[in-house]
N, C-alpha and C positions, 0 to 999 in steps of 0.2 A: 527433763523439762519439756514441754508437749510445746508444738509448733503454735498454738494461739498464743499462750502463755510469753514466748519469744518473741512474735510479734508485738503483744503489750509493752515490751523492756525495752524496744527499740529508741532510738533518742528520736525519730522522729515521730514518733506516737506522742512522745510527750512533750515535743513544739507543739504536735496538732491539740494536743489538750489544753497547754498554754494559750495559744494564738485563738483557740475557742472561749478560754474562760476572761480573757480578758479584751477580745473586740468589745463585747457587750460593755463595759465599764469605762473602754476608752472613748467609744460612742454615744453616751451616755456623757462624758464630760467634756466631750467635743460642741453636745449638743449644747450641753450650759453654758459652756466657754463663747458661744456664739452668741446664745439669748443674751449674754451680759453684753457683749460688744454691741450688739444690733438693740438694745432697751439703752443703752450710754448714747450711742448716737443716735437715737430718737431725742433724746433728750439735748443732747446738744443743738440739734434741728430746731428743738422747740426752742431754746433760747434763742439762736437765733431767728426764729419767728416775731417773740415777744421783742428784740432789740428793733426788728424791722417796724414791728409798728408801733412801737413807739416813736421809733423817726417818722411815721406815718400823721404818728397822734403832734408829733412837735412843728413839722411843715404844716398842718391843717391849722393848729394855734397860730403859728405865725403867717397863716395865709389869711387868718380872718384879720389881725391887726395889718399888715399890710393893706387888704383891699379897704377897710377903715378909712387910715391916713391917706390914700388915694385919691377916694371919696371924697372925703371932707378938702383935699389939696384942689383937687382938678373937676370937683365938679361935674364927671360925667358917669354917666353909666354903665360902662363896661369893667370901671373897675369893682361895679356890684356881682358881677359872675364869680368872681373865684370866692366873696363872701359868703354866697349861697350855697354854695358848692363845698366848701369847707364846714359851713353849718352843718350841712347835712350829714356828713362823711364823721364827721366828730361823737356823735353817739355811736355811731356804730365802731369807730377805733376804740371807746372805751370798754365796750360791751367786750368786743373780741378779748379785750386784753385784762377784763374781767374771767374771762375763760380760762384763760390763758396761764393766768398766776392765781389759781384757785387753791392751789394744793402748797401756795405761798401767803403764807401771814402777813408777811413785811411788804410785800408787793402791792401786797390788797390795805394793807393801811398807807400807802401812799397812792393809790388808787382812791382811796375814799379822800382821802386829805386836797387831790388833784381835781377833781371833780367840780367842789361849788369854785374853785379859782377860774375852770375853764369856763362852767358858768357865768360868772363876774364877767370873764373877758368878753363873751362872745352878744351878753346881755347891754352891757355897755356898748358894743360895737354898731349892737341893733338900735340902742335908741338915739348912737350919733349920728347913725345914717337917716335914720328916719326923722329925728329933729335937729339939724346940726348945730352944733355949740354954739355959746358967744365965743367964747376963749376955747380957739381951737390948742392955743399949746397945753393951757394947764390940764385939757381933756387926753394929749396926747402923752402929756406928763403920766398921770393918773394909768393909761392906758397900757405901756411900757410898762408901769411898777408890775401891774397882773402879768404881764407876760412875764416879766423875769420871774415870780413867783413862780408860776406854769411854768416856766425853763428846768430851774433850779428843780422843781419835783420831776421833773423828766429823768433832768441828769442824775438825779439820786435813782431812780429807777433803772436806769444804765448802767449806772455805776454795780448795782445789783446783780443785773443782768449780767455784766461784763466780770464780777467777780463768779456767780455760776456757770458761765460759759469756760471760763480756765479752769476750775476746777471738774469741770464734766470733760473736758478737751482732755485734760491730763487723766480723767481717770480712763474714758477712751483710748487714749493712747498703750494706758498700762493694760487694759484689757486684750488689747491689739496685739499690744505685743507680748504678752499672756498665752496668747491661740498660739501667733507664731513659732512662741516654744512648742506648745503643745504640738501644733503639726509635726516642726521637727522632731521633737520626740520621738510623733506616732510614727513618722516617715522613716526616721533612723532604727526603731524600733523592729516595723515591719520587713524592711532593706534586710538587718540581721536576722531574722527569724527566715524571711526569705533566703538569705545566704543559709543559715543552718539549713533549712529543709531543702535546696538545691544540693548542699552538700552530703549530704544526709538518701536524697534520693538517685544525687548520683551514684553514690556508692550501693545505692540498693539496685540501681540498675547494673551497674556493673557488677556486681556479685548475679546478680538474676543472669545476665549475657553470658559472663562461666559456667555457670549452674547451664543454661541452654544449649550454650556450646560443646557443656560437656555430655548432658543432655543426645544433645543430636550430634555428636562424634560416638557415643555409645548407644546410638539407633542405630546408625550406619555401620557400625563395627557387628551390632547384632545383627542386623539385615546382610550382609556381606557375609558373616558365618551363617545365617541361613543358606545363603545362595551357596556359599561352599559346598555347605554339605549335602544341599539339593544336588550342584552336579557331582559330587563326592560318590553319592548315592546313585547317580544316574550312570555313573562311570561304573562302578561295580556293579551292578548290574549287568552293564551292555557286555563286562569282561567278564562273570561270569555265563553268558552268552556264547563267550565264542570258541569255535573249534579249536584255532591254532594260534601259535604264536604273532605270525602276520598280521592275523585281525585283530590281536590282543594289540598291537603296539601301535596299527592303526586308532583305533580309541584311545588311545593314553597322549597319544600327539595330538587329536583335537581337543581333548579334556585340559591337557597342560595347559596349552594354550590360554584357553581360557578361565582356568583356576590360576595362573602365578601368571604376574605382572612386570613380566623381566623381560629383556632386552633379547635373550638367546638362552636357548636350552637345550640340552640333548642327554641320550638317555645312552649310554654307553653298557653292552653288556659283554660277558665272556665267551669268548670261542669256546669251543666241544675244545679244545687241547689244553684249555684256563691257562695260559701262557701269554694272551695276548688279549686287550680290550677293545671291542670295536664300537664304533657309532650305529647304532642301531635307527634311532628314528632324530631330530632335532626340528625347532623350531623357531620363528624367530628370525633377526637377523646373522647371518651367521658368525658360529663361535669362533671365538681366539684359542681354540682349541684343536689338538690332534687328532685325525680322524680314528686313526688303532696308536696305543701305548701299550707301553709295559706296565703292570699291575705296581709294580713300585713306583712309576711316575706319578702317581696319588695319592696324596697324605690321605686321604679319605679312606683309600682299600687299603693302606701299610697301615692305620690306627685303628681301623673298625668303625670310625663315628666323623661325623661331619665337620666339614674344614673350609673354612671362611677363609678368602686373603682380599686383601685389601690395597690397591695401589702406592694411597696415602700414609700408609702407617707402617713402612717396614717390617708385616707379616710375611709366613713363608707361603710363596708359591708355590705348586703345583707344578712340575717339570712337563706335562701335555697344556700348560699354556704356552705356546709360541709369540704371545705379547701382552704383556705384563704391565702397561704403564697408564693405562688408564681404563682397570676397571676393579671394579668388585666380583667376584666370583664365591662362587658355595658349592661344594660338593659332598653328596649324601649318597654312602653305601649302602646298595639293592640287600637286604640280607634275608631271608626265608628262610627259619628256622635253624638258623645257625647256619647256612649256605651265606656267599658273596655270589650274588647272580651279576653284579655289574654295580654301577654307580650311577648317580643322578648330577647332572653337573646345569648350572646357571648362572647367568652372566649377567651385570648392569655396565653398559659401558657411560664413561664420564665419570668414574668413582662415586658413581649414587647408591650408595647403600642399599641391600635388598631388606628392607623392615623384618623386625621380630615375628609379624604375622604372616606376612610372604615364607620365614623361615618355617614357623608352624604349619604351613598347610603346604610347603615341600616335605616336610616330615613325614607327613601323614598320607601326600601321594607317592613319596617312596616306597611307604609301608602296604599300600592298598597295591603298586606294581610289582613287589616282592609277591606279595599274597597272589596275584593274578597269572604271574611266571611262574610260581611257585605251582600253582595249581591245574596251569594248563600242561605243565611236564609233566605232572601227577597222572593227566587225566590222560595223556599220548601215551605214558609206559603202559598204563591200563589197557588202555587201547590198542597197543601192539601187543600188550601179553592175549587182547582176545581174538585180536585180529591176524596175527600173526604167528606165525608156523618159527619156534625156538630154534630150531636146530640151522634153519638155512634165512633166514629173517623178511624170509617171503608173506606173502598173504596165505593165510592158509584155504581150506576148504570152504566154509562157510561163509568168508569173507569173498569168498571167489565167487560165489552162486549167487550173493547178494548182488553184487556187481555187474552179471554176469545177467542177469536179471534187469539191472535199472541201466545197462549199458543196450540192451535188444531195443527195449522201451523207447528210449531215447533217439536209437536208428530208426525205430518203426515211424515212429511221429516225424522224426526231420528227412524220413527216406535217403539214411544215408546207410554205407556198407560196414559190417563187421565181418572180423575174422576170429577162431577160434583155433587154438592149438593144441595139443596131446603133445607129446613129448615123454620115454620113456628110456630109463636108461639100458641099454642091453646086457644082458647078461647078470643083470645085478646081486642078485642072489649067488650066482660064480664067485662073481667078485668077493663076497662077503665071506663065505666059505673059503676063499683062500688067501685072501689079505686080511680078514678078521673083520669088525664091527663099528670098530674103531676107524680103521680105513675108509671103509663105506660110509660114517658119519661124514669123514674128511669129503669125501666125493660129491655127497650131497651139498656141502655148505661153497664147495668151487662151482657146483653145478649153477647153486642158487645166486653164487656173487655175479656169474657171469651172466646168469638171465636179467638182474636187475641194471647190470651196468650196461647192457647191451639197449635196455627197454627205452624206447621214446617216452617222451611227457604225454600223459593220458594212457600209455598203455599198463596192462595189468600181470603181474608176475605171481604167479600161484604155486606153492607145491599142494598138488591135490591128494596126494597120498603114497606113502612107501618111496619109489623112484621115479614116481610119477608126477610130471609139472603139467601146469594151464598156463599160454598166454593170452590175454583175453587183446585184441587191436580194436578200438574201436575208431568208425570213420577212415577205415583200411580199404582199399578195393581186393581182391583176391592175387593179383600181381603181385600186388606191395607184400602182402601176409607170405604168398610162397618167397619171396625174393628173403624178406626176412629170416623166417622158418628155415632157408639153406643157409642162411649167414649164421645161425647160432646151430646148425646140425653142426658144418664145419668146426665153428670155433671149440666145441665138445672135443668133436675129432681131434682137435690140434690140441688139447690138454696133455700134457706133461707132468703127472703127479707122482709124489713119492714121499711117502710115510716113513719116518725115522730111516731116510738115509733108502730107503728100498722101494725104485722102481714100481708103478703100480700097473705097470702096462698101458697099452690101447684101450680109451673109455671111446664108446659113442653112444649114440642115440637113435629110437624111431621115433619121428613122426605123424602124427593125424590130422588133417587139416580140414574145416567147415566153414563153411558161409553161409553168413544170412544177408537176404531171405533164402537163399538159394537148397539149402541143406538144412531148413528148419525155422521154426518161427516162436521156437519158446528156447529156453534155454538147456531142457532136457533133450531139445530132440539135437541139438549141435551137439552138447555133448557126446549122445549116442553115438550117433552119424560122425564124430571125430575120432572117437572111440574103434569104430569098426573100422574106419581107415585107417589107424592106427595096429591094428591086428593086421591086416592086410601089408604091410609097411614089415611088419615083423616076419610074416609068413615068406614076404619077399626077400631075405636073406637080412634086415635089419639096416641100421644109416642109412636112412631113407626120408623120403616124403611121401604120405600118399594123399589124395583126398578125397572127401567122403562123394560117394555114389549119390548124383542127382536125384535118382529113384528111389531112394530109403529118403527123401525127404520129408 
C-alpha cells in the first residue's frame, strides 16, 4: 500500500471529510433556523405594534368623548384641546392600523366595520361643541352608545390581536428552542469531532515524535559511526606511520581516548618471556586493575574472546581486578594472526554498562592494535634482518655508514665532537685454525654482546666485517671516546671463554681511534685515519690503542 494511499485510510482523513461535507448543511440550517426565529419575532413585534395602537386608536376615541362632555359640562375652552388633538391623531391611527393588518381579512373587516362608528362619534362630538344641545343628557346618552360601539370593535380587535400574539409567542418560543437544540447539537457535535481529530492527531503526533526520535537517534548513531571511522581511519594511518612500537602506542592512547567512552582503559601487552602481562599505555581515570598479571588472571587470554563482568549480576571476574564492586569492565584479546600480543581492558565505574556499540568499536580497535603490533614487529624483524649483522646482532656495515654518515652531519651543524672506533680482534684467524669455526663464531657473538651492553644510549655498535667492529660515539669529546675504547680493550681482555668444556685462552683486541673534525670531515676519511691507527696499534705489539695521525687528516 503506497504512503498517500495510507494517508487516505487514516480516521482522521475521514473526520476531515466528514467535518467538511457537513459544515456546509449544518450552516445552511443554522441559517434557516434563525430566519425562522428572527421572521416570528418580527411578527410578534408587529402584533404588538398593531395592539399598541389600537390602545392608541381607543384613548384618542375616548379622549374626543371626554373633551365633549367637558365641554358641554364646564363650559370652557381648554377642554377643546385634547378634542382637537384627538381629531387629528385618529385618522392617522386608522391609516397605520390599516397597514398594519393588511395581510389580515378579519382585521380589516373590523377596520371597515369601526370606521363610520368612529366617524358617528367624533361627528357628533363636533356639532355638540359647536352648537350645544338642549338635552345635554340624552346627547350624552346617544354619545356613550357610539363609544361603546367603538369599544366593543376595539376589544374584538384585541381580542384578535391577543389570540395572534400567543400563538406567534409560542411558535417563537418553539422556534427558539428549535436553534438551541440545534446549537447544541452543532456544539456537541463539533466538541466530538474535535475530541476525535485531537485524538486522532495526537496520536499522529506521537507516532511522528518516534518516527523523529528514531529518526534522529539513527543520524546520530550514523554521524557517530562516521566519526568513528574517520578517527578509525586516521588512527591507521598515523600507525601505519610509525617506526616503533612507542609511537605506535602513543597513537592508540590518544585515539582510545577519544573513540570509547569509558571511564578507564589500558592496553595491557606481553613480555619478550609471554609469562607475564604488563600495562603498556592506559587512559582515563585510573583502572581497578593490576599493573603486570599472570596470563591466567584473564578470562579474556584463558578463552581467546571477550569477557564482560558485571558488579550487579554475579558474573565472573577477572582475578587482575583488585576491586570488584562497583563497576563494569570488558576485556578483549590483542590476537594477530593467531598470536595473543596482550589484551584490551575497560572499565565503567558505578556499574554503567558499556553499550553494544562502545563494545563494537572496542572490537574493532582491538583488531586495528593487533594489526598495528602485528605489523610494526613485522617491519623491526625486517629491519634487523637488513640492518643488522646475524651472527653478533650488531649493526652491520651498511647500517654503520649510513649512520655514520648522518651522525658527522649532525656534529657539523651543531659543532659538537664525534668519536670513531676500529677495533679488531687479534689473532683471529689463529684462533680459528686452532679452536675451529665454530669457536670463532662463539667469540664473535661475546665479542658483539659485550660491545652492545657496554654502549651508551645514542651510541652505535657495528660489526664491520670478519673480526672487525665500529663504534660510532656521537657528541663524544676525544677523552671520553679514549677512556671508553680502554674500558671495552680491557673488558675483551678479561674474557674467559670455553667451547664444549675447552678453554679458549687469552682473547684481545687493537684499537683505532679518530675524531672529527680533528681526523676528517666525511665519514671515509675517519674511517681511513681509524683504520691506519689501527694497523699502527697492531704493529705495536697488539691490546692497544692508537690514534689516528693529525696530519693524515
Amino acid at each position: 500500500m503506497s504512503p498517500r494511499l495510507k494517508a487516505f485510510l487514516k480516521p482522521q482523513f475521514f473526520a476531515f471529510v466528514f467535518a467538511m461535507a457537513m459544515v456546509p448543511a449544518l450552516f445552511m440550517l443554522l441559517q434557516r433556523s434563525t430566519n425562522e426565529l428572527v421572521d416570528s419575532r418580527r411578527l410578534v413585534e408587529h402584533t404588538y405594534t398593531v395592539l399598541n395602537r389600537l390602545d392608541l386608536l381607543r384613548l384618542d376615541i375616548e379622549g374626543v368623548e371626554t373633551a365633549r362632555r367637558g365641554y358641554l359640562i364646564m363650559h370652557q375652552e381648554q377642554y377643546l384641546q385634547p378634542f382637537y388633538f384627538a381629531k387629528q391623531r385618529i385618522p392617522e391611527d386608522l391609516s397605520t392600523l390599516q397597514t398594519l393588518t393588511k395581510d389580515n381579512r378579519s382585521q380589516q373587516a373590523h377596520l371597515t366595520a369601526i370606521m363610520p362608528i368612529i366617524d358617528e362619534l367624533v361627528t357628533t362630538a363636533g356639532n355638540n361643541i359647536a352648537i350645544p344641545p338642549h338635552d345635554a343628557v340624552a346627547s350624552m346618552t346617544h354619545a356613550k352608545a357610539i363609544l361603546d360601539r367603538a369599544r366593543q370593535m376595539i376589544e374584538r380587535m384585541q381580542v384578535e390581536e391577543n389570540r395572534l400574539l400567543t400563538s406567534r409567542s409560542l411558535a417563537t418560543e418553539q422556534k427558539l428552542y428549535n436553534l438551541k437544540l440545534l446549537l447544541w447539537g452543532m456544539s456537541i457535535g463539533f466538541i466530538f469531532l474535535l475530541i476525535i481529530l485531537f485524538v486522532s492527531m495526537y496520536r499522529e503526533i506521537i507516532e511522528r515524535r518516534r518516527v523523529e526520535l528514531g529518526l534522529i537517534e539513527s543520524q546520530a548513531f550514523n554521524e557517530m559511526t562516521v566519526y568513528n571511522l574517520s578517527l578509525m581511519s586516521e588512527m591507521t594511518s598515523l600507525l601505519q606511520a610509525c617506526s616503533n612500537t612507542e609511537e605506535s602506542l602513543d597513537v592508540i592512547r590518544q585515539f582510545a581516548a577519544r573513540l570509547l567512552s569509558v571511564d578507564a582503559g589500558v592496553l595491557y601487552l606481553f613480555r619478550e618471556s609471554r609469562n607475564q602481562v604488563e600495562a603498556s599505555i592506559n587512559w582515563g581515570a585510573p583502572a581497578k586493575s593490576e599493573v603486570i598479571f599472570q596470563p591466567d588472571d584473564c578470562w579474556a587470554l584463558r578463552r581467546g574472546e571477550e569477557h564482560r563482568f558485571d558488579a550487579g549480576h554475579n558474573s565472573l571476574a577477572c582475578k587482575h581486578l583488585y576491586h570488584d564492586d562497583d563497576i563494569f569492565s570488558l576485556c578483549i584479546p590483542i590476537v594477530a594472526q593467531g598470536n595473543v600480543l596482550g589484551v584490551l581492558h575497560l572499565e565503567n565505574h558505578g556499574t554503567l554498562e558499556i553499550s553494544s556499540v562502545e563494545r563494537n568499536i572496542a572490537v574493532n580497535l582491538a583488531s586495528q592494535i593487533a594489526l598495528a603490533l602485528a605489523s610494526i614487529k613485522l617491519r623491526d624483524t625486517l629491519r634487523n634482518l637488513s640492518v643488522r649483522d646475524p651472527l653478533t646482532g650488531l649493526f652491520n656495515r651498511r647500517y654503520m655508514e649510513e649512520s655514520l654518515h648522518r651522525e658527522i652531519a649532525t656534529a657539523q651543524r651543531k659543532s659538537r665532537p664525534l668519536g670513531l672506533v676500529i677495533l679488531d680482534l687479534d689473532h683471529f684467524k689463529k684462533f680459528n685454525d686452532t679452536f675451529g669455526h665454530d669457536a670463532g663464531d662463539m667469540l664473535l657473538r661475546e665479542v658483539g654482546a659485550l660491545l652492545a651492553k657496554n654502549s651508551r644510549a645514542g651510541d652505535i655498535a657495528c660489526r664491520f666485517g670478519g673480526e672487525e667492529f665500529v663504534m660510532i660515539y656521537p657528541e663524544a669529546p676525544p677523552e671520553m671516546v679514549q677512556e671508553l675504547a680502554n674500558q671495552l680493550r680491557q673488558l675483551i681482555y678479561a674474557l674467559q671463554l670455553q667451547h664444549y668444556g675447552r678453554s679458549l685462552g687469552q682473547v684481545s683486541a687493537s684499537f683505532g681511534l679518530a675524531f672529527f673534525p680533528a681526523h676528517g670531515s666525511s665519514g671515509e676519511e675517519l674511517l681511513r685515519n681509524a683504520d691506519k691507527a689501527l694497523y699502527r696499534a697492531k704493529a705495536a705489539g697488539r691490546n692497544r690503542l692508537e690514534i689516528a695521525d693529525a696530519g693524515n687528516s
